[in-house]
C-alpha positions as CSV (number, residue, x, y, z in Angstrom):
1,X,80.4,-64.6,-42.8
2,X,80.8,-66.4,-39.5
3,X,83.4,-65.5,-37.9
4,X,85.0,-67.1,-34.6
5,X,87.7,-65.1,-32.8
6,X,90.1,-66.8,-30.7
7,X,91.5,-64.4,-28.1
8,X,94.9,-66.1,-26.5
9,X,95.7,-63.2,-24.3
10,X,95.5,-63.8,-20.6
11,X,94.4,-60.0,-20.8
12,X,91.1,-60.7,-22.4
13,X,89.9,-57.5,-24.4
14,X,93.0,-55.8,-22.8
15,X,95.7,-57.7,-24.7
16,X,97.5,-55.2,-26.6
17,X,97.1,-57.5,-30.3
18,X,92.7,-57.5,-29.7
19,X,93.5,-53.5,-30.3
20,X,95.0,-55.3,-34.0
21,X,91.8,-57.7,-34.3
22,X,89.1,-55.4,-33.5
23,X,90.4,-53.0,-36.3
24,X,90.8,-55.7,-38.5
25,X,87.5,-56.9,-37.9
26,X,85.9,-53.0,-37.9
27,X,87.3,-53.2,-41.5
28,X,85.8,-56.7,-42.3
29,X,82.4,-55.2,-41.2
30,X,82.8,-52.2,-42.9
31,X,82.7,-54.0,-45.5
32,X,79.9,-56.3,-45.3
33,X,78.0,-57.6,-41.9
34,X,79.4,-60.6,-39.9
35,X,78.9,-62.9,-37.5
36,X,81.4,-62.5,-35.1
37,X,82.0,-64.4,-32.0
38,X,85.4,-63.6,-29.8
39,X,86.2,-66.5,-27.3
40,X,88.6,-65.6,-24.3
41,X,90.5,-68.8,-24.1
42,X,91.7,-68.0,-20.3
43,X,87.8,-68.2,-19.1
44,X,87.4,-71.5,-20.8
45,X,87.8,-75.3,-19.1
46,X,90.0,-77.0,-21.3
47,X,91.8,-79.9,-20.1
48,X,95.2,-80.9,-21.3
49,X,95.0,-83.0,-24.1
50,X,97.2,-86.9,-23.0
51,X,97.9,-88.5,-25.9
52,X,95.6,-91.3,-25.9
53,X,94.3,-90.7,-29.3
54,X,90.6,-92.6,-28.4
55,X,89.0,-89.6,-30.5
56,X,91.3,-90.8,-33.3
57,X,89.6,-93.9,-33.0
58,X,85.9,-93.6,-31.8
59,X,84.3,-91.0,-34.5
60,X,86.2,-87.6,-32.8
61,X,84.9,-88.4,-28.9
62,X,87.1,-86.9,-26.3
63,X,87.7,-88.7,-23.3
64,X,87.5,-85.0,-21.3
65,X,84.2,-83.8,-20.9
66,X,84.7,-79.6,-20.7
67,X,84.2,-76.4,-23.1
68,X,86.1,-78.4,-25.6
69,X,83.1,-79.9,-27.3
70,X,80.7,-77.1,-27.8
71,X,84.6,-74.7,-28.9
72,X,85.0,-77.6,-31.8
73,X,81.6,-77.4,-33.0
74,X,81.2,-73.4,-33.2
75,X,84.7,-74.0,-35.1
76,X,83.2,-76.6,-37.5
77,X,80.1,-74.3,-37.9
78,X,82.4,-70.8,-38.8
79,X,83.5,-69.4,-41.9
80,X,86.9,-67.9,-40.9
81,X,88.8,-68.5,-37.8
82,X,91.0,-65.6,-36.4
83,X,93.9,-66.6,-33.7
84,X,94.6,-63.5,-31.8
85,X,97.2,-64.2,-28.9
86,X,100.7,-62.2,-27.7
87,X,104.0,-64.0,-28.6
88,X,105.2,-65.9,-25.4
89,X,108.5,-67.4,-25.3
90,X,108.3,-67.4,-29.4
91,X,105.6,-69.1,-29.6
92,X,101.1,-69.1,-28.5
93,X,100.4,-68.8,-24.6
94,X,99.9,-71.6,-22.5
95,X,96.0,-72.0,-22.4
96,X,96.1,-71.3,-26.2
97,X,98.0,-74.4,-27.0
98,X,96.1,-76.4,-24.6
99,X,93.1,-75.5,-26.9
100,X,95.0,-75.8,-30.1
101,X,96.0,-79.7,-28.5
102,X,92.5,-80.4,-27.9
103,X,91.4,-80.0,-31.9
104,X,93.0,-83.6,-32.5
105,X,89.4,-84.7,-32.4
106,X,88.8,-83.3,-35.8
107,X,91.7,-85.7,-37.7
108,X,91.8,-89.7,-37.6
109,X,95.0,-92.2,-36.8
110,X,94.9,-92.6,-41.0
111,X,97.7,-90.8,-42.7
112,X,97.4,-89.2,-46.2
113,X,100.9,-87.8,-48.5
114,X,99.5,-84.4,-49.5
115,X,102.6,-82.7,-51.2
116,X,106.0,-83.2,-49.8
117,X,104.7,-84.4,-46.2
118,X,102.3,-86.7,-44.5
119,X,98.7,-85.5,-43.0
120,X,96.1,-87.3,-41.0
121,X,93.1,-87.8,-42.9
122,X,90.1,-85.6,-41.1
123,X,87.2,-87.3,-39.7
124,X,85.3,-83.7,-40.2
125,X,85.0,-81.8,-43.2
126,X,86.6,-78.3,-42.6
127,X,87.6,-77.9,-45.7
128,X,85.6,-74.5,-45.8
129,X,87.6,-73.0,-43.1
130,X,90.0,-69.8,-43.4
131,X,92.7,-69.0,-41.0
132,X,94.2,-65.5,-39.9
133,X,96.9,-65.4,-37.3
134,X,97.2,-62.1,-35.6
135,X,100.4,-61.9,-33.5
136,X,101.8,-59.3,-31.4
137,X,105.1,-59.2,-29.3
138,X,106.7,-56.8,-27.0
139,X,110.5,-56.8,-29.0
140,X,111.3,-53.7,-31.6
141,X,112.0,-56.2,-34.2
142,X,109.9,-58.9,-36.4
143,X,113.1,-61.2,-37.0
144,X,114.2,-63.7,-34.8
145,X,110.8,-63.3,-33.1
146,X,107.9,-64.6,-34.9
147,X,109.7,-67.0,-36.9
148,X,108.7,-70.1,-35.0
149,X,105.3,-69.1,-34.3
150,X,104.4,-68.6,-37.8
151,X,106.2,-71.6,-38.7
152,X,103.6,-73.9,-36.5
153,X,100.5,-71.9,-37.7
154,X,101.7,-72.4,-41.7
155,X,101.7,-76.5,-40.6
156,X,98.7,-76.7,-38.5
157,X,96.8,-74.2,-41.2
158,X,98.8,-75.0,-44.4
159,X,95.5,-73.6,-46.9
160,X,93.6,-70.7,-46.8
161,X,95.9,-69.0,-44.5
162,X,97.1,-64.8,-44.0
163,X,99.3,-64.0,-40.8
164,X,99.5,-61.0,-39.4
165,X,102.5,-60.2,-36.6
166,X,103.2,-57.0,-34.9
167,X,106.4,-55.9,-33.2
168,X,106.2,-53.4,-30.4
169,X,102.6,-54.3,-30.1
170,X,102.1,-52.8,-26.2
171,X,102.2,-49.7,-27.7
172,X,98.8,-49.8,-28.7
173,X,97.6,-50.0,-24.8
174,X,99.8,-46.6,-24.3
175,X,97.6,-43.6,-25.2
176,X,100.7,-41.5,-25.4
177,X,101.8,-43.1,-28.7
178,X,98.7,-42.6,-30.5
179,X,100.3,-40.6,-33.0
180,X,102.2,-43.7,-34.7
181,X,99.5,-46.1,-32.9
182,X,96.1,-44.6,-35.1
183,X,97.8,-44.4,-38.0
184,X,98.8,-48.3,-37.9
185,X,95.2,-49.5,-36.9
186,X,94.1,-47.3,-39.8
187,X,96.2,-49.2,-41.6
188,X,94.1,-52.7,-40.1
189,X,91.4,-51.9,-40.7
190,X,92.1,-51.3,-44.1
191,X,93.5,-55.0,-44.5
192,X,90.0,-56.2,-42.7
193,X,87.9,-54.0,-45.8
194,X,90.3,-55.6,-48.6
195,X,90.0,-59.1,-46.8
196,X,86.3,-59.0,-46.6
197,X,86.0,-57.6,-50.5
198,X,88.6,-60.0,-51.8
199,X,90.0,-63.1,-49.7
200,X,93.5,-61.8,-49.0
201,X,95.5,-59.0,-48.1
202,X,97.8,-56.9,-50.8
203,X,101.5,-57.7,-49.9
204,X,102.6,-54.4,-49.6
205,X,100.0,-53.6,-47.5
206,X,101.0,-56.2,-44.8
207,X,104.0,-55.8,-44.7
208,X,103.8,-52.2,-43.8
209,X,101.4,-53.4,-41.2
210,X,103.9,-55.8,-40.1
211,X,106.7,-53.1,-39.5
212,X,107.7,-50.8,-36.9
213,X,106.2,-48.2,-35.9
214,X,109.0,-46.1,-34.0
215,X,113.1,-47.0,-35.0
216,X,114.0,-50.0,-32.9
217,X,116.3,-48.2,-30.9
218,X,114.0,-45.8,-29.8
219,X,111.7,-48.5,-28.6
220,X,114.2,-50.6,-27.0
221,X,115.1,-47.3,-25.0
222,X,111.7,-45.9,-24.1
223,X,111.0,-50.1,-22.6
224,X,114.1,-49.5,-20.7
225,X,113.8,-46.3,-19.2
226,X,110.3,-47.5,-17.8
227,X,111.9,-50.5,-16.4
């Protein structure tokens, strides 16, 4: 399988959620070999997209000439796309949604009803494609967090989809929680193995990935006390 990584993070491989991905993907691999290519958004030229909508029009032809071009083809070209990125302000960093923007290439201006809502018709066939979101955020708690986050990735990705979000996430950089820390990756990786062997991830399986690792409170003070 080819697999394109999309790393959000200002922090490149330092982002506290890559520590998620790169067990999830140790699993995948594990498994069976893949391809895998991680992009660090940050280092990339991406111009903001303006609304113009000529690649709607002219066969998918941007009117910015930057990494954009050869980012859309390796995406076309990939078996599984993975968006790995910290929650900011409840939702994907800056750069990130610069680069999410810029895929507007791959749909036309024709609309299609699939469902209860209206789509634009693609003018690539990505049908193939599967999407994991891997989310990580610096609160104690999943609710009231992630909600709107997840909500944009379920209508940009509505098929084919598994998220993955991950409260109290900087843990994972601090070598002094490893006790609860290696025993959650663990837990990853295991996900990446049953993802690989079957297409999707057992329910109760991510949602104990998606939990807490230490009480809330205990987090919330620990943050504090280092403030």
């Amino acid at each position: 399988m080819k697999i394109l990584v999309i790393n959000g993070s200002p922090k490149r491989d330092k982002s506290d959620t890559m520590h998620i991905t790169r067990a999830f993907l140790d699993g995948m691999n594990e498994a069976k070999p893949n391809e895998v290519h991680i992009i660090d958004i940050i280092d990339k030229h991406i111009e903001y997209c303006q609304g113009c909508f000529a690649c709607m029009h002219n066969g998918g032809n941007c009117i910015h000439d930057d990494d954009m071009r050869a980012i859309l083809e390796e995406i076309l070209e990939s078996d599984l796309l993975i968006w790995s990125y910290p929650l900011y302000c409840y939702g994907m960093p800056a750069p990130l949604k610069a680069m999410l923007d810029r895929t507007l290439p791959l749909s036309s201006m024709a609309m299609q009803k699939v469902g209860d809502r209206y789509e634009h018709v693609g003018q690539a066939d990505f049908s193939h494609l599967r999407y994991i979101m891997i989310c990580g955020c610096g609160f104690p708690n999943s609710k009231h967090n992630f909600e709107p986050a997840v909500g944009q990735f379920k209508n940009c990705f509505p098929n084919n989809l598994t998220i993955i979000t991950v409260p109290e996430s900087p843990m994972f950089n601090a070598p002094e929680a490893a006790e609860v820390t290696v025993p959650r990756l663990e837990l990853v990786r295991k996900a990446g193995r049953q993802y690989a062997e079957t297409g999707y991830i057992e329910n109760e399986l991510l949602t104990e990935i998606c939990s807490t690792m230490i009480p809330d409170d205990v987090y919330a003070k620990i943050v504090n006390e280092g403030v």
